[in-house]
C-alpha positions in Angstrom: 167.5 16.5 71.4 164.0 17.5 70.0 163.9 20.4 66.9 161.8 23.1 68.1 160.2 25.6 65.6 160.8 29.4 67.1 158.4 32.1 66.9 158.0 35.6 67.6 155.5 35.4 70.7 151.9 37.1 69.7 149.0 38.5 72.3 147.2 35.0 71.7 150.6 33.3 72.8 150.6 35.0 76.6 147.6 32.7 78.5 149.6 29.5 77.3 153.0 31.4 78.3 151.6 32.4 82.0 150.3 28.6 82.3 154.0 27.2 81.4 155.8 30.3 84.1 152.9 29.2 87.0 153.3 25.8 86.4 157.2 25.7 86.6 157.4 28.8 88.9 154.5 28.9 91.0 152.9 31.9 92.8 156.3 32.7 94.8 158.4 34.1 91.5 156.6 37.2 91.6 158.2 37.9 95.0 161.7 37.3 92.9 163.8 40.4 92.5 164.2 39.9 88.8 160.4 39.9 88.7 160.3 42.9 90.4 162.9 44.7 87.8 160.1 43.5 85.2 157.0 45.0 86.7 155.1 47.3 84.9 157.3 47.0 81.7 157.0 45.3 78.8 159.4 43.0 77.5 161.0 43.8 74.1 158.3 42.6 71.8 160.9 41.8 69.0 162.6 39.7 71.3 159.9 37.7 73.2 160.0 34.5 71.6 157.8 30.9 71.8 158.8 27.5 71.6 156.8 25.4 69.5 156.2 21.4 68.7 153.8 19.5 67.5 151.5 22.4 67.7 151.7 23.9 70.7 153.5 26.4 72.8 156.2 24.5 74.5 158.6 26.8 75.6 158.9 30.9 75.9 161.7 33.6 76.5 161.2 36.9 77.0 163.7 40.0 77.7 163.4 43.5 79.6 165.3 46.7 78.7 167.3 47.8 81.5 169.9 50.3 82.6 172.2 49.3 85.2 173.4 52.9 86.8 173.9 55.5 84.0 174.6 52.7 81.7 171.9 51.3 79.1 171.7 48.9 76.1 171.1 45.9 78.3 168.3 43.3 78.9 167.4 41.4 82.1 166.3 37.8 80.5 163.7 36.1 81.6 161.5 34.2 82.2 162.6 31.7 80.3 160.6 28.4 80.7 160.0 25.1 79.2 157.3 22.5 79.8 158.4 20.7 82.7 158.0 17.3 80.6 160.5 18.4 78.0 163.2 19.4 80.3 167.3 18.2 79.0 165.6 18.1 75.3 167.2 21.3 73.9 164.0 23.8 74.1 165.6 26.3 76.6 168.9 26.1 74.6 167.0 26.8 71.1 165.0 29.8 72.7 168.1 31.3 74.6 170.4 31.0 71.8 168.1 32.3 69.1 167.0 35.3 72.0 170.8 36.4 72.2 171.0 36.0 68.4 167.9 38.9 68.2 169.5 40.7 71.0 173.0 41.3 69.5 171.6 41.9 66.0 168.6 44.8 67.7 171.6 46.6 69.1 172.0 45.5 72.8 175.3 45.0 74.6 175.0 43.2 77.6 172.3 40.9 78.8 172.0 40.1 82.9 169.4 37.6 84.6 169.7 35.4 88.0 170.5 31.9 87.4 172.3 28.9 87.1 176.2 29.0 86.3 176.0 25.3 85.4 173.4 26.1 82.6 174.0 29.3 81.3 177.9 29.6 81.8 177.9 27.2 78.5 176.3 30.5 76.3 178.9 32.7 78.0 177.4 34.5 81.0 179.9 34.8 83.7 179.2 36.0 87.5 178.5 39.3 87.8 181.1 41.5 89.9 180.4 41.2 93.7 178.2 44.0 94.7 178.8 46.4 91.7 175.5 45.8 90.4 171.9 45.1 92.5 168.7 44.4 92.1 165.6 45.4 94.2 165.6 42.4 96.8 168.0 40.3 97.9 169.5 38.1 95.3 172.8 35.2 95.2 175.7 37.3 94.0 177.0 33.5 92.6 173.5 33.8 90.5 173.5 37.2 89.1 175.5 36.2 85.4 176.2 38.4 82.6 177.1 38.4 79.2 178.5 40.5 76.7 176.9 41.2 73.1 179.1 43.3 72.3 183.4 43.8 73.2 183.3 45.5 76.3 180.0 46.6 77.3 180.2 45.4 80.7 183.7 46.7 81.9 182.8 49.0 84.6 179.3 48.9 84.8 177.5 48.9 88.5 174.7 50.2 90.0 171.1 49.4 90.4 169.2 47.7 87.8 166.2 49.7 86.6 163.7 48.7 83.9 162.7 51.0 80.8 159.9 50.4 78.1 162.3 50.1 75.2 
């Protein structure tokens, strides 16, 4: 495992972010329902973070404020991504941890995203409840993982997912 230095993400950090998302992403995750949650919202500025080594931007994570129904104080993560060539070396695990860190401490109870339960079950997400809560677009109901910041604040939630500038 490498040490990555963590940083809140700045204006001048966003080309070098974008060239990390196309490069692992490409042009189709636009089309992605999670992207479409995101569009025309800013992320949370406090928790839009940058992974750094050997001076440069290596990694980013960034999260949306959402409600899901009538119910707010969540975040849809993503995108996070790390330079393809440091993949397995502990730079989406610093961001994500550190990212849920800021989230619980700013005040937010829940935090969804679509995803791996291999990866992320091991930071406590857990598969959302079959068709109680959608997303604009088809998604995986085995890939749409929550997890709770705070005691509670998922039981019963469902409902569409809908953006807000926080």
């Amino acid at each position: 495992m490498m040490t990555f230095e963590i940083r809140p993400e700045t204006p001048a950090d966003i080309p070098a972010i974008n060239a990390l998302s196309a490069t692992a992403f490409g042009p189709g995750r636009f089309a992605r329902s999670a992207y479409r949650v995101r569009e025309g919202v800013p992320p949370v500025s406090e928790l839009s973070l940058t992974a750094w080594s050997e001076g440069r931007i290596v990694g980013g994570v960034r999260f949306t404020a959402i409600r899901v129904g009538d119910r707010d104080s969540g975040l849809l993560l993503g995108p996070l991504v790390v330079d393809p060539s440091l993949a397995g070396k502990g730079c989406g695990k610093a961001l994500l941890e550190e990212g849920l860190n800021r989230s619980r401490a700013a005040g937010f109870g829940f935090v969804l995203l679509v995803g791996d339960m291999p990866y992320y079950g091991r930071f406590g997400f857990k598969p959302s409840a079959h068709g109680a809560i959608t997303l604009p677009g088809p998604v995986d109901p085995a890939r749409l993982l929550g997890v709770e910041l705070a005691e509670g604040a998922l039981e019963g939630v469902g409902g569409q997912v809908r953006a807000y500038a926080a």
